[in-house]
mmCIF file of the N, C-alpha and C atoms, coordinates in Angstrom:
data_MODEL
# 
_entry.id   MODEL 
# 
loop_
_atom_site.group_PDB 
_atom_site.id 
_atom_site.type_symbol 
_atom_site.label_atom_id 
_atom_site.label_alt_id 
_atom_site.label_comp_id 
_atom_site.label_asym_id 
_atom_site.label_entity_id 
_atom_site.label_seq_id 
_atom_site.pdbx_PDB_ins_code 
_atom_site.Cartn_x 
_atom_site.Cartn_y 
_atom_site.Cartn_z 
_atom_site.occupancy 
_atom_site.B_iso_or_equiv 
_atom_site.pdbx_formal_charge 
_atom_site.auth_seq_id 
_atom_site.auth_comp_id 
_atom_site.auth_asym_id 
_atom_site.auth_atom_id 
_atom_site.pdbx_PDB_model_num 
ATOM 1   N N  . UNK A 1 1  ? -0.158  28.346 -24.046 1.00 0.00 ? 1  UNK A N  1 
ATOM 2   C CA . UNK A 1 1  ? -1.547  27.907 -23.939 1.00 0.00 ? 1  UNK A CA 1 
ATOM 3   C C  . UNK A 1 1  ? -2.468  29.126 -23.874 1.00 0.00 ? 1  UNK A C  1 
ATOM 4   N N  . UNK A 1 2  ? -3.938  29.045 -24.621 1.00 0.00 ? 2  UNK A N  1 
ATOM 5   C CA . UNK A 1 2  ? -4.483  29.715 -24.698 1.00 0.00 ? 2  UNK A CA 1 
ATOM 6   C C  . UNK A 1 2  ? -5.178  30.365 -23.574 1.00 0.00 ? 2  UNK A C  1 
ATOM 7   N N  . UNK A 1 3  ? -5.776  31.414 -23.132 1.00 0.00 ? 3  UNK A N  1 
ATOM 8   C CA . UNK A 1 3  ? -6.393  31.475 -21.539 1.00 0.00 ? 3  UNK A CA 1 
ATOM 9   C C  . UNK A 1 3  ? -7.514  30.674 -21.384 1.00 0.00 ? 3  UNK A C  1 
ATOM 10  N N  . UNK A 1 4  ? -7.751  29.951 -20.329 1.00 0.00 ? 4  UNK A N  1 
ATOM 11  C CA . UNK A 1 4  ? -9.078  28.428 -20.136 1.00 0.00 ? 4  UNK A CA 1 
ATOM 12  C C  . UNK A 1 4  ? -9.777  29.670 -19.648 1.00 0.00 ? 4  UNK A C  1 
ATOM 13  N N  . UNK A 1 5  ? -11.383 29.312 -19.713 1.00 0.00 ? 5  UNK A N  1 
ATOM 14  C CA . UNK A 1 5  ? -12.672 29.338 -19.031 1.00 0.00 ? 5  UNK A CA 1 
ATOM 15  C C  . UNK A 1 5  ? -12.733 27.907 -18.686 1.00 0.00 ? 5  UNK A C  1 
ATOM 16  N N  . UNK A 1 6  ? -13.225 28.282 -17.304 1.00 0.00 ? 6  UNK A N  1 
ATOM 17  C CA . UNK A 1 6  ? -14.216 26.533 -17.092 1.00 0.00 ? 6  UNK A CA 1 
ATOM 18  C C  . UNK A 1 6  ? -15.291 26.869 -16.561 1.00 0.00 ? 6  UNK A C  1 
ATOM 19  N N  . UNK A 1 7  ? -15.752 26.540 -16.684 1.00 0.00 ? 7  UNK A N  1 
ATOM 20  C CA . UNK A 1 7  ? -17.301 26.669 -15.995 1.00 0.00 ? 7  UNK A CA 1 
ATOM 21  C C  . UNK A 1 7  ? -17.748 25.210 -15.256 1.00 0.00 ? 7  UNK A C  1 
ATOM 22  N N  . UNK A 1 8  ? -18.125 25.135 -14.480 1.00 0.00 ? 8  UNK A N  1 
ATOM 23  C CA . UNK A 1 8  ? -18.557 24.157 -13.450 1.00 0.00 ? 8  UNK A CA 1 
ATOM 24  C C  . UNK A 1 8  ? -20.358 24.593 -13.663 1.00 0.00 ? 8  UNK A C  1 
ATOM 25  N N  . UNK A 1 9  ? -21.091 23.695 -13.900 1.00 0.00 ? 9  UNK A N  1 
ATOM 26  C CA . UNK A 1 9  ? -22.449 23.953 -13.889 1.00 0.00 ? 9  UNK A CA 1 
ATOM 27  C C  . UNK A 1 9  ? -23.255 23.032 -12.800 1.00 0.00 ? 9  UNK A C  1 
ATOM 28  N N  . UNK A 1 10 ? -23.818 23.975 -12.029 1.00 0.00 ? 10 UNK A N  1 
ATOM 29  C CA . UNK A 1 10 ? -24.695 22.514 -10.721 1.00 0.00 ? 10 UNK A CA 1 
ATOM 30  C C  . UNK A 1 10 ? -25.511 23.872 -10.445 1.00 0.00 ? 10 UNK A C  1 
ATOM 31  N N  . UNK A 1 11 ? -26.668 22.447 -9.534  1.00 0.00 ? 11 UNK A N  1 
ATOM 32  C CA . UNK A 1 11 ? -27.501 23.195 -8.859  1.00 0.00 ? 11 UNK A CA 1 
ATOM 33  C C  . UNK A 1 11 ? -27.142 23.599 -6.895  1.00 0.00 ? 11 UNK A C  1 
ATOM 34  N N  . UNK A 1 12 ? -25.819 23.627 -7.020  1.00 0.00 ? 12 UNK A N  1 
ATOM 35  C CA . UNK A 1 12 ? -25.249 23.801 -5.580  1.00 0.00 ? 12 UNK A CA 1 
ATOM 36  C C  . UNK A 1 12 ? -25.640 22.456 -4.372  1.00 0.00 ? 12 UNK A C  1 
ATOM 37  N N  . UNK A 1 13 ? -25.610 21.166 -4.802  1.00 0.00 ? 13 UNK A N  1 
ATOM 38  C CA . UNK A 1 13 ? -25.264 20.157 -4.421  1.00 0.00 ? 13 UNK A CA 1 
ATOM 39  C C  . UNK A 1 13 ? -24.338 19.954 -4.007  1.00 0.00 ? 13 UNK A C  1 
ATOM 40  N N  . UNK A 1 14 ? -23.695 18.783 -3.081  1.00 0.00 ? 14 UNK A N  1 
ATOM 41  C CA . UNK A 1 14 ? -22.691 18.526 -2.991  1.00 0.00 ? 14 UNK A CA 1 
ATOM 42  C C  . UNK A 1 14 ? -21.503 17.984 -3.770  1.00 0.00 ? 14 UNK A C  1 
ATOM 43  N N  . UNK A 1 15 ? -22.182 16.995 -4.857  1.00 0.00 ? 15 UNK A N  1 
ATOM 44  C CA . UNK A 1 15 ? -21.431 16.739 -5.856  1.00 0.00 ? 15 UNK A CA 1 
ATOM 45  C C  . UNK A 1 15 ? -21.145 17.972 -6.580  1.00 0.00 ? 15 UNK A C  1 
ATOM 46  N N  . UNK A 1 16 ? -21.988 18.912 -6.885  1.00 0.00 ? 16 UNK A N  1 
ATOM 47  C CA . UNK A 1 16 ? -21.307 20.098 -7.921  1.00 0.00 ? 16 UNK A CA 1 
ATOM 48  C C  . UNK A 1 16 ? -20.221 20.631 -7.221  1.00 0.00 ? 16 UNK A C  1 
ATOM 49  N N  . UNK A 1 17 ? -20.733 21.117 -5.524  1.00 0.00 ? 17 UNK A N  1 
ATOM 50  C CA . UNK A 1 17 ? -19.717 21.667 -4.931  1.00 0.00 ? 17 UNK A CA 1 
ATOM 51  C C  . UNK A 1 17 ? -18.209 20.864 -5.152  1.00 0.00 ? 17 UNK A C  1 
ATOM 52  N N  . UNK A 1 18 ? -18.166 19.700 -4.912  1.00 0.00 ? 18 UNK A N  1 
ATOM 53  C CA . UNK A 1 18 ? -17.279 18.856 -5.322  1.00 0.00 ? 18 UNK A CA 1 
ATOM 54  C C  . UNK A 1 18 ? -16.606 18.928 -6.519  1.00 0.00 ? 18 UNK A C  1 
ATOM 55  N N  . UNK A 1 19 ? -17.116 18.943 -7.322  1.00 0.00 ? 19 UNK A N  1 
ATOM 56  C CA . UNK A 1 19 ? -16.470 19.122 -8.851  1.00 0.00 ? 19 UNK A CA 1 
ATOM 57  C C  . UNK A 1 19 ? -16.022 20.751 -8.983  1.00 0.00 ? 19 UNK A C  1 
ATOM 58  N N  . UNK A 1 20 ? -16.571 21.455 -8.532  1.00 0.00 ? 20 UNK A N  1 
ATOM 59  C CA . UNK A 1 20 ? -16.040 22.727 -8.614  1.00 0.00 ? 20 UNK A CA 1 
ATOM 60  C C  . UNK A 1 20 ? -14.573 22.572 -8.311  1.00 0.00 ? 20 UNK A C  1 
ATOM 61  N N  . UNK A 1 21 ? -14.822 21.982 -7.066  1.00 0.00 ? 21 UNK A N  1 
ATOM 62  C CA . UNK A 1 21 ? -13.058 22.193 -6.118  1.00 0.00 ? 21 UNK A CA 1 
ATOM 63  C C  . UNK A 1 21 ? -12.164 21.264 -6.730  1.00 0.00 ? 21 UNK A C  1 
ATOM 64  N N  . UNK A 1 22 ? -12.522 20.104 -7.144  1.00 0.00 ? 22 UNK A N  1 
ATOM 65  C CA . UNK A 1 22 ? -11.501 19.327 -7.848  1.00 0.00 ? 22 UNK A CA 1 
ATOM 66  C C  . UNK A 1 22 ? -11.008 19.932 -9.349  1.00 0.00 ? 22 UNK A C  1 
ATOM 67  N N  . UNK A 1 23 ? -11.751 21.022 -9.983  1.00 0.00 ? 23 UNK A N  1 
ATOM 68  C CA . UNK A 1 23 ? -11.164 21.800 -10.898 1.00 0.00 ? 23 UNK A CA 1 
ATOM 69  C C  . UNK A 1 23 ? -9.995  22.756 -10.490 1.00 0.00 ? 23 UNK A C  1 
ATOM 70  N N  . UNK A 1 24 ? -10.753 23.347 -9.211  1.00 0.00 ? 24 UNK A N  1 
ATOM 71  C CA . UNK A 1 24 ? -9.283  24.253 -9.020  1.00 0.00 ? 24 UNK A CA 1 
ATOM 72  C C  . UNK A 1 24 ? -8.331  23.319 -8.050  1.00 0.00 ? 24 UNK A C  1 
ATOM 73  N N  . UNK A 1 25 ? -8.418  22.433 -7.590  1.00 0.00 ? 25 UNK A N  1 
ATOM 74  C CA . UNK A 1 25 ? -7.290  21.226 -7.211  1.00 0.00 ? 25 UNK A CA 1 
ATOM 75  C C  . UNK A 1 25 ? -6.585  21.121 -8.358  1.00 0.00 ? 25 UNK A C  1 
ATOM 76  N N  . UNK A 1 26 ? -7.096  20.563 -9.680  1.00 0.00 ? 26 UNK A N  1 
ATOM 77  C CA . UNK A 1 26 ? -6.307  20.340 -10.769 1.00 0.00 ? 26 UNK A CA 1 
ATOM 78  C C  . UNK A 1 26 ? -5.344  21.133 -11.053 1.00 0.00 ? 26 UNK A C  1 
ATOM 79  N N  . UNK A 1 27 ? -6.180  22.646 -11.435 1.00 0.00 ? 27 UNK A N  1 
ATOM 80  C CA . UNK A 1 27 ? -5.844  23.599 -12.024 1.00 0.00 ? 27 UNK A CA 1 
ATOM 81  C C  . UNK A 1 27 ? -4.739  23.670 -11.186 1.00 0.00 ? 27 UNK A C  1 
ATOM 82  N N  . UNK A 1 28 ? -4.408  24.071 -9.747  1.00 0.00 ? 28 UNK A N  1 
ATOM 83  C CA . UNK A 1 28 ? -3.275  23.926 -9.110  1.00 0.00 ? 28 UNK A CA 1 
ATOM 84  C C  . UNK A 1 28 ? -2.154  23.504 -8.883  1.00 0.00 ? 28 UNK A C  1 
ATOM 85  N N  . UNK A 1 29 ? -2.431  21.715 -9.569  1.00 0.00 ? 29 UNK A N  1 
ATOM 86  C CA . UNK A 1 29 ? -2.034  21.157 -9.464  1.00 0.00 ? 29 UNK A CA 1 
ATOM 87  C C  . UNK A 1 29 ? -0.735  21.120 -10.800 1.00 0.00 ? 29 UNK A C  1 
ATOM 88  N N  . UNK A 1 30 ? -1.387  21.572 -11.738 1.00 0.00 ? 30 UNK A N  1 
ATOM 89  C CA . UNK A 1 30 ? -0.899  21.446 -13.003 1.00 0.00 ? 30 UNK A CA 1 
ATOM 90  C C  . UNK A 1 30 ? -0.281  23.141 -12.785 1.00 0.00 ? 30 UNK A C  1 
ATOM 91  N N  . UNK A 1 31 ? -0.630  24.187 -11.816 1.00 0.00 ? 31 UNK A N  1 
ATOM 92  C CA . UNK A 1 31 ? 0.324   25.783 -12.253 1.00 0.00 ? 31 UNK A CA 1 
ATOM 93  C C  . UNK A 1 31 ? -0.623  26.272 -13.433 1.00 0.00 ? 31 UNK A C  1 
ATOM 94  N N  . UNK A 1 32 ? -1.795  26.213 -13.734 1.00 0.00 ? 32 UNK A N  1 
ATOM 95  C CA . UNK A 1 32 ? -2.458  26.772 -14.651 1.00 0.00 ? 32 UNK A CA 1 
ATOM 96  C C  . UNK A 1 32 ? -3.604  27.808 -14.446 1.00 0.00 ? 32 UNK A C  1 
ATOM 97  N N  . UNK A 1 33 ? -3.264  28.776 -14.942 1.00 0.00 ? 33 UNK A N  1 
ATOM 98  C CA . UNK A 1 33 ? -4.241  29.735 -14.671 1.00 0.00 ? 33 UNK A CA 1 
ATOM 99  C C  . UNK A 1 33 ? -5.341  30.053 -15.319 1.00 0.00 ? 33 UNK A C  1 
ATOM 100 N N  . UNK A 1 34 ? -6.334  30.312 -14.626 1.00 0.00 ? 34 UNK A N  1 
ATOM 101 C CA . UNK A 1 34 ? -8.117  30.057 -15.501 1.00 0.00 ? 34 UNK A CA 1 
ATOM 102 C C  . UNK A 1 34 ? -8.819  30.780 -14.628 1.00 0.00 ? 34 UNK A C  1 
ATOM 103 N N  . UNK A 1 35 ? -9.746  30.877 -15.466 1.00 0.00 ? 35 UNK A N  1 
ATOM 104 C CA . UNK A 1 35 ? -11.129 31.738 -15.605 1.00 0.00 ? 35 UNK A CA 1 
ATOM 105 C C  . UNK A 1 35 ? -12.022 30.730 -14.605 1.00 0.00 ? 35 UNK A C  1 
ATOM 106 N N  . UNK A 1 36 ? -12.224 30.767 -13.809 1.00 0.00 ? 36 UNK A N  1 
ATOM 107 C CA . UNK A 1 36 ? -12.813 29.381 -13.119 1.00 0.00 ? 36 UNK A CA 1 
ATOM 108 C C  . UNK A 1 36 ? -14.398 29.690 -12.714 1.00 0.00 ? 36 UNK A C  1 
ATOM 109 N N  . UNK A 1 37 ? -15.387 29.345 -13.317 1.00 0.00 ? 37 UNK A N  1 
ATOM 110 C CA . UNK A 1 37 ? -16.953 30.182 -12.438 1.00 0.00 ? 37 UNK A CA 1 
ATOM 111 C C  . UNK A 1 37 ? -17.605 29.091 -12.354 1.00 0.00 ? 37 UNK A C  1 
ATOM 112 N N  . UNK A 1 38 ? -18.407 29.350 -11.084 1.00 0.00 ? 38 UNK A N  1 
ATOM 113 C CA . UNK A 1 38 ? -19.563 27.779 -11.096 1.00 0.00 ? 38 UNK A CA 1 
ATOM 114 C C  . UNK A 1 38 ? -21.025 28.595 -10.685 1.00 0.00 ? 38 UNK A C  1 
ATOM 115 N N  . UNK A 1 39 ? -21.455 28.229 -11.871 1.00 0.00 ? 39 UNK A N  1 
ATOM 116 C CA . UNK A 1 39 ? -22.622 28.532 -11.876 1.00 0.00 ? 39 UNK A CA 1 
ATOM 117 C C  . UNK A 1 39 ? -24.193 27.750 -12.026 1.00 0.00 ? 39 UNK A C  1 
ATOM 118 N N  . UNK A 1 40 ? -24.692 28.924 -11.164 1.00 0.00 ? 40 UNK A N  1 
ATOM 119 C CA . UNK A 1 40 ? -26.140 28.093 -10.384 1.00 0.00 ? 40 UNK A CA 1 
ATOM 120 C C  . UNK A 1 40 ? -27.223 28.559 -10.719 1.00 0.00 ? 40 UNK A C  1 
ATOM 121 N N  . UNK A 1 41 ? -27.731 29.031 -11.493 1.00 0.00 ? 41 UNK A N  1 
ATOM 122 C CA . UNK A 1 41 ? -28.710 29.970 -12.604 1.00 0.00 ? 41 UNK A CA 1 
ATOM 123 C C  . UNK A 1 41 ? -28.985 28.801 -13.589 1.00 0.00 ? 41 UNK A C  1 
ATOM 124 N N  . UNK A 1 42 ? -30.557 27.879 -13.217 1.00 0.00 ? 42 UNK A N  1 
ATOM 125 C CA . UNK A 1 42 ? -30.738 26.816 -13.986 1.00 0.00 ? 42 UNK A CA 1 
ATOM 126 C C  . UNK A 1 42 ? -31.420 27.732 -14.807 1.00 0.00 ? 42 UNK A C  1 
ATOM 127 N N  . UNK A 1 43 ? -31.587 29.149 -15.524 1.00 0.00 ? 43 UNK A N  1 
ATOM 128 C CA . UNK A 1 43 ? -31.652 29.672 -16.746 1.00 0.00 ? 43 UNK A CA 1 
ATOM 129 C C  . UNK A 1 43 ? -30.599 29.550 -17.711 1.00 0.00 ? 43 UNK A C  1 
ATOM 130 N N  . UNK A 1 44 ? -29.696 29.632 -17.017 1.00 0.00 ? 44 UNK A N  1 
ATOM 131 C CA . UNK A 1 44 ? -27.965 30.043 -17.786 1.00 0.00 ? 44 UNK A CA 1 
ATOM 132 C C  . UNK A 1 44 ? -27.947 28.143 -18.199 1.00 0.00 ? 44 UNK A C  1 
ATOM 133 N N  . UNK A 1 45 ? -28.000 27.419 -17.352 1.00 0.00 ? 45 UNK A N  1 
ATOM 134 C CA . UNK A 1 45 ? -27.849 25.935 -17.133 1.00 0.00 ? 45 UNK A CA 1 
ATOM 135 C C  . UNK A 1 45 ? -28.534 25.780 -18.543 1.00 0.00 ? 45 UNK A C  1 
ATOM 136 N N  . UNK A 1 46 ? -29.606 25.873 -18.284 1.00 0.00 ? 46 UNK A N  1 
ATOM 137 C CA . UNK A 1 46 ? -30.847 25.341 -19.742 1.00 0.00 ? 46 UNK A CA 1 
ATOM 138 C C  . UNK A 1 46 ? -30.395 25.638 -21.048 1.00 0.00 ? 46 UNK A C  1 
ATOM 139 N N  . UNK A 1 47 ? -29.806 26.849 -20.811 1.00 0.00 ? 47 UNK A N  1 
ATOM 140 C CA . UNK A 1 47 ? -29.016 27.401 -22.124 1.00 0.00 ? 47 UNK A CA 1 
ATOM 141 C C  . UNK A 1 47 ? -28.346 26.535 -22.757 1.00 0.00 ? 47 UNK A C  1 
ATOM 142 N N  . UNK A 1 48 ? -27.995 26.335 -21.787 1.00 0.00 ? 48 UNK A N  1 
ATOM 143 C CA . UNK A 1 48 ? -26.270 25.848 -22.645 1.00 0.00 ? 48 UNK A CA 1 
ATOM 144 C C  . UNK A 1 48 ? -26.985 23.745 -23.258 1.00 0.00 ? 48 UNK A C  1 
ATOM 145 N N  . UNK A 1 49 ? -27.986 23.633 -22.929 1.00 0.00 ? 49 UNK A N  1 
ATOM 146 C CA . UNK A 1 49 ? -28.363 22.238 -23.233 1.00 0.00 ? 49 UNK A CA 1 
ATOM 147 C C  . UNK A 1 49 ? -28.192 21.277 -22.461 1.00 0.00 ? 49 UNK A C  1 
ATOM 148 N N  . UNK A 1 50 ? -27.364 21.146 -21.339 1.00 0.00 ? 50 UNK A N  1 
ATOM 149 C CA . UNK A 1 50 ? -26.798 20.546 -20.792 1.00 0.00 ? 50 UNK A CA 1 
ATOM 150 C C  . UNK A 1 50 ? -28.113 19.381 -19.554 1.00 0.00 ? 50 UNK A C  1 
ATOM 151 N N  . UNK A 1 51 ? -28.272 18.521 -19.501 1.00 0.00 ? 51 UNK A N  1 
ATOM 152 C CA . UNK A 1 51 ? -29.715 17.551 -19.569 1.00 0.00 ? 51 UNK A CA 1 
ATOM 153 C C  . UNK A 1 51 ? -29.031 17.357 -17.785 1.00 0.00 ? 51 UNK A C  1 
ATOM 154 N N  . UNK A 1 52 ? -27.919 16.682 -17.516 1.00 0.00 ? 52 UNK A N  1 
ATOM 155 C CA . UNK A 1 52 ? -27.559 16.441 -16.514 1.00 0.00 ? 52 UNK A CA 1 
ATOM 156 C C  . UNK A 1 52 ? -26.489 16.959 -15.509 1.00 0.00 ? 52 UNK A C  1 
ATOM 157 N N  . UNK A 1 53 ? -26.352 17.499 -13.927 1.00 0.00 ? 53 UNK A N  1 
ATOM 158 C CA . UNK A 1 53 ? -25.696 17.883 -13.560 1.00 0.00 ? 53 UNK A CA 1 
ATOM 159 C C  . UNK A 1 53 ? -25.205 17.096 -12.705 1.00 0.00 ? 53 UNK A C  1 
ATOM 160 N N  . UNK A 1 54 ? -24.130 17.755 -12.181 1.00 0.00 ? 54 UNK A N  1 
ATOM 161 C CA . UNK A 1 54 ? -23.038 18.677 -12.392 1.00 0.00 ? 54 UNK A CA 1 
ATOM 162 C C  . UNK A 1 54 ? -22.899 18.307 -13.984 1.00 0.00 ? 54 UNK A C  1 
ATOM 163 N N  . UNK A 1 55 ? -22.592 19.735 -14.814 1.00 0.00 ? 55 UNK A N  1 
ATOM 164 C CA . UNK A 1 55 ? -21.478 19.663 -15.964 1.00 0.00 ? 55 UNK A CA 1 
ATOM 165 C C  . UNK A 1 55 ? -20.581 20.509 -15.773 1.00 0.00 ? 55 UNK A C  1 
ATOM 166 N N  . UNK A 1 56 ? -19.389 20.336 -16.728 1.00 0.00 ? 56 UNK A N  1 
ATOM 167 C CA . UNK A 1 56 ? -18.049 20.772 -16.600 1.00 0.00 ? 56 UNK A CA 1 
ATOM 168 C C  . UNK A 1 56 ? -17.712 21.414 -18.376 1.00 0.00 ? 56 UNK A C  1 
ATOM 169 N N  . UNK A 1 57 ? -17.783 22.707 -18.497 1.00 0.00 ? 57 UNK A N  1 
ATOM 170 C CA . UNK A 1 57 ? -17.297 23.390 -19.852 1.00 0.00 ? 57 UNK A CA 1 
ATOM 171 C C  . UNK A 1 57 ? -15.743 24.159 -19.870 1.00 0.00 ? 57 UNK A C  1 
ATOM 172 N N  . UNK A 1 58 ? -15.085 23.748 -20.694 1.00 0.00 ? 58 UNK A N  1 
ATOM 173 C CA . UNK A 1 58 ? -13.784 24.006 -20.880 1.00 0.00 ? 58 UNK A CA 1 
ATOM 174 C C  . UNK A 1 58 ? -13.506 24.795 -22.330 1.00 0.00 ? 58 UNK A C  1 
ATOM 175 N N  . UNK A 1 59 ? -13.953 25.957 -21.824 1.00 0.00 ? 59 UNK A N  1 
ATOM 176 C CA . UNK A 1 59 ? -13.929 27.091 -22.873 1.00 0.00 ? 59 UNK A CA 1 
ATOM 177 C C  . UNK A 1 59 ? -15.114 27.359 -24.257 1.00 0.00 ? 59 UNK A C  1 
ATOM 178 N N  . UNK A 1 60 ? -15.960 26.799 -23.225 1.00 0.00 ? 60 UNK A N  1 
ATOM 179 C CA . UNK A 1 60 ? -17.804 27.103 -23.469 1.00 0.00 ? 60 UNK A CA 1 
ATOM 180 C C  . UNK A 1 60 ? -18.033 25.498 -24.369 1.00 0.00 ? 60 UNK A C  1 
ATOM 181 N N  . UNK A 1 61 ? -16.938 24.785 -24.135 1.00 0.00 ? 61 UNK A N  1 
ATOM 182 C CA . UNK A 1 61 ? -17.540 23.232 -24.475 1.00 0.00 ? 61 UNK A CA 1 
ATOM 183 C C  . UNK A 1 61 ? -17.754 22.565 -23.567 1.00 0.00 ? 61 UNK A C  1 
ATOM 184 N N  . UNK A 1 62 ? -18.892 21.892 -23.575 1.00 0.00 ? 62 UNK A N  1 
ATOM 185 C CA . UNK A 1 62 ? -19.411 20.975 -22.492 1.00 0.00 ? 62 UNK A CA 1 
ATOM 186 C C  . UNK A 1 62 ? -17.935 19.776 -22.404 1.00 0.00 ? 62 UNK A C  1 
ATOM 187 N N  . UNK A 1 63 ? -17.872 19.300 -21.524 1.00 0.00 ? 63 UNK A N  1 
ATOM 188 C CA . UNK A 1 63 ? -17.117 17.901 -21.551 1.00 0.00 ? 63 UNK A CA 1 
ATOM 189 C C  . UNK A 1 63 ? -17.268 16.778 -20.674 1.00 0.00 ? 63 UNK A C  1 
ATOM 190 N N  . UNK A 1 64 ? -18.080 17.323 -19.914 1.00 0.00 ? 64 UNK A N  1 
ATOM 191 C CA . UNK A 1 64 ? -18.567 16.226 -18.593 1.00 0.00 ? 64 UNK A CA 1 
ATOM 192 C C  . UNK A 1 64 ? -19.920 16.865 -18.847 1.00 0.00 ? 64 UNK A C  1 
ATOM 193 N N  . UNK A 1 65 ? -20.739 15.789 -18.050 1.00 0.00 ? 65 UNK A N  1 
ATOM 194 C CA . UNK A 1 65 ? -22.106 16.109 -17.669 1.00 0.00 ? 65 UNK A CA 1 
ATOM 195 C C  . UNK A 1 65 ? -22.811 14.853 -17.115 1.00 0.00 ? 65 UNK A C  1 
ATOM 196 N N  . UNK A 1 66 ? -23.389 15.376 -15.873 1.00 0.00 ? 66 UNK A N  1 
ATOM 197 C CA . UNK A 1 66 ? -23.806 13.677 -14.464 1.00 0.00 ? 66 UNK A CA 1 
ATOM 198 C C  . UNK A 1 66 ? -23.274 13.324 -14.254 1.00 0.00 ? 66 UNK A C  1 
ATOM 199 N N  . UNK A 1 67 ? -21.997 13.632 -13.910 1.00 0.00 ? 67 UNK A N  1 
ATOM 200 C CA . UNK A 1 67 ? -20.867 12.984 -12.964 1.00 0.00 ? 67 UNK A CA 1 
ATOM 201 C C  . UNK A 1 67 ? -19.992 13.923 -12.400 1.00 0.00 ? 67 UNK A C  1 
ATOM 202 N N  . UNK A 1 68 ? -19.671 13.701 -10.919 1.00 0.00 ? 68 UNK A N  1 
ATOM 203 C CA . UNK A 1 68 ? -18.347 14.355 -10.259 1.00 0.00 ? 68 UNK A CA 1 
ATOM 204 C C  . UNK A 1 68 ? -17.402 13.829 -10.512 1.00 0.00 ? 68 UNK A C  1 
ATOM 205 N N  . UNK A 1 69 ? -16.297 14.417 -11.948 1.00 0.00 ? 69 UNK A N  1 
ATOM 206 C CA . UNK A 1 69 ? -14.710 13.894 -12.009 1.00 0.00 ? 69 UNK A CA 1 
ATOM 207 C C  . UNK A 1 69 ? -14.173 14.210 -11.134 1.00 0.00 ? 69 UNK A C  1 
ATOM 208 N N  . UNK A 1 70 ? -13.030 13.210 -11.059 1.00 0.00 ? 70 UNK A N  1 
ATOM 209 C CA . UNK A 1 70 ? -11.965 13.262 -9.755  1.00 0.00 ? 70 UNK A CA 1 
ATOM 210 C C  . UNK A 1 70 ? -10.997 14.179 -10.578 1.00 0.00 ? 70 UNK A C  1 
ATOM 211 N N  . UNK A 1 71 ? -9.952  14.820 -9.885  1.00 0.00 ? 71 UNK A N  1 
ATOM 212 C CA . UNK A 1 71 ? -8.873  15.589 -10.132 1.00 0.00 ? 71 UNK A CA 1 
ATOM 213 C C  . UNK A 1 71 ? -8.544  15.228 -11.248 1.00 0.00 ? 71 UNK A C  1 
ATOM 214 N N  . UNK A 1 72 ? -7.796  14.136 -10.927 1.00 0.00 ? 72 UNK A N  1 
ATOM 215 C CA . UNK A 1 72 ? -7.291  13.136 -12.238 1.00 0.00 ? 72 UNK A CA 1 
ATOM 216 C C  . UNK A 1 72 ? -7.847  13.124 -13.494 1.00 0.00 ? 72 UNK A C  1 
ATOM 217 N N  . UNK A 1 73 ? -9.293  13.183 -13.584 1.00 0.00 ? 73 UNK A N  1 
ATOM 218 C CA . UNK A 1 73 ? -9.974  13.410 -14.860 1.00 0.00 ? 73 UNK A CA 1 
ATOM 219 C C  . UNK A 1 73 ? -9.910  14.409 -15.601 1.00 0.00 ? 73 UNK A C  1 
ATOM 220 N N  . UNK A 1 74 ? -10.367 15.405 -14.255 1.00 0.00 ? 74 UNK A N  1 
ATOM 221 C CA . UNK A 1 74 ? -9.808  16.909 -15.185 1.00 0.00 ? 74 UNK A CA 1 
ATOM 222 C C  . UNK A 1 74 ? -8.969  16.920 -15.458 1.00 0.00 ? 74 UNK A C  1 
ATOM 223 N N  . UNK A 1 75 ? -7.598  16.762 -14.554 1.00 0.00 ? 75 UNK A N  1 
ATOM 224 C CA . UNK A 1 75 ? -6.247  16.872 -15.738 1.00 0.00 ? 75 UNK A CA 1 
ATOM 225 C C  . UNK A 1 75 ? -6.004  16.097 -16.964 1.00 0.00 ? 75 UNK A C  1 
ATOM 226 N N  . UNK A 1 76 ? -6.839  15.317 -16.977 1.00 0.00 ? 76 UNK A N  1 
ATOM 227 C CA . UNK A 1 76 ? -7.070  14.814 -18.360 1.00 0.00 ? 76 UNK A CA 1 
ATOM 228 C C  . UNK A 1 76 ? -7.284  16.072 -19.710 1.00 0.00 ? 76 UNK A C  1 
ATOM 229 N N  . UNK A 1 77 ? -8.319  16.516 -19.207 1.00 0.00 ? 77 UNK A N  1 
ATOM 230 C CA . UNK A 1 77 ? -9.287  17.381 -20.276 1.00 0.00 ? 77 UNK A CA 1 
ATOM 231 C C  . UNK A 1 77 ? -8.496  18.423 -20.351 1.00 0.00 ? 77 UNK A C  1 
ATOM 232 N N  . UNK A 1 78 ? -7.647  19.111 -19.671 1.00 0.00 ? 78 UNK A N  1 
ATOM 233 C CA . UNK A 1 78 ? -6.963  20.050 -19.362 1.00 0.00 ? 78 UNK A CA 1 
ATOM 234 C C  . UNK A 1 78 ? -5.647  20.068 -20.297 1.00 0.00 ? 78 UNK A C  1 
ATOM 235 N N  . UNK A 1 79 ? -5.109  18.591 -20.146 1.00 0.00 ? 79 UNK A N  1 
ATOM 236 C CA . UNK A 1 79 ? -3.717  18.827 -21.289 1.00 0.00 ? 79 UNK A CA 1 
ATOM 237 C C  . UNK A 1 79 ? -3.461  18.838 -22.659 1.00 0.00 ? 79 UNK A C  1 
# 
C-alpha cells in the first residue's frame, strides 16, 4: 500500500476533535501507518472547497464532509 495522508479538516469543535481520533482509532486498528494532520486554518479549509465541516481527505481527496464518521466508516475508506 501506498503511504496515506489524511487530513482531518475542522474548526476545533468537538465533532472535528472527534473525527480526528476515530481516524487514528482506525488507523490502529487496521496496523496502518499514515501521515495523519488535522487542520484548523479556515484559509487552508477554503482552499481545498470543502462547504462543510468536519471533512476528512484521504490523500488530498475529500471523502467525508458534515459529518463525524465512526471508526467503522473510516475503515471503510481506508481498504
Amino acid at each position: 500500500m501506498e503511504h496515506l495522508t489524511i487530513k482531518v479538516y475542522g474548526s476545533g469543535c468537538k465533532g472535528c476533535q472527534n473525527l480526528h481520533q476515530n481516524v487514528i482509532d482506525a488507523l490502529a486498528e487496521m496496523d496502518i501507518a499514515a501521515d495523519v494532520q488535522y487542520i484548523t486554518d479556515m484559509q487552508k479549509i477554503m482552499e481545498t472547497g470543502v462547504m462543510s465541516l468536519p471533512a476528512l481527505a484521504v490523500n488530498d481527496k475529500i471523502v467525508s464532509a458534515g459529518k463525524v464518521l465512526s471508526v467503522t466508516d473510516i475503515k471503510k475508506f481506508l481498504e
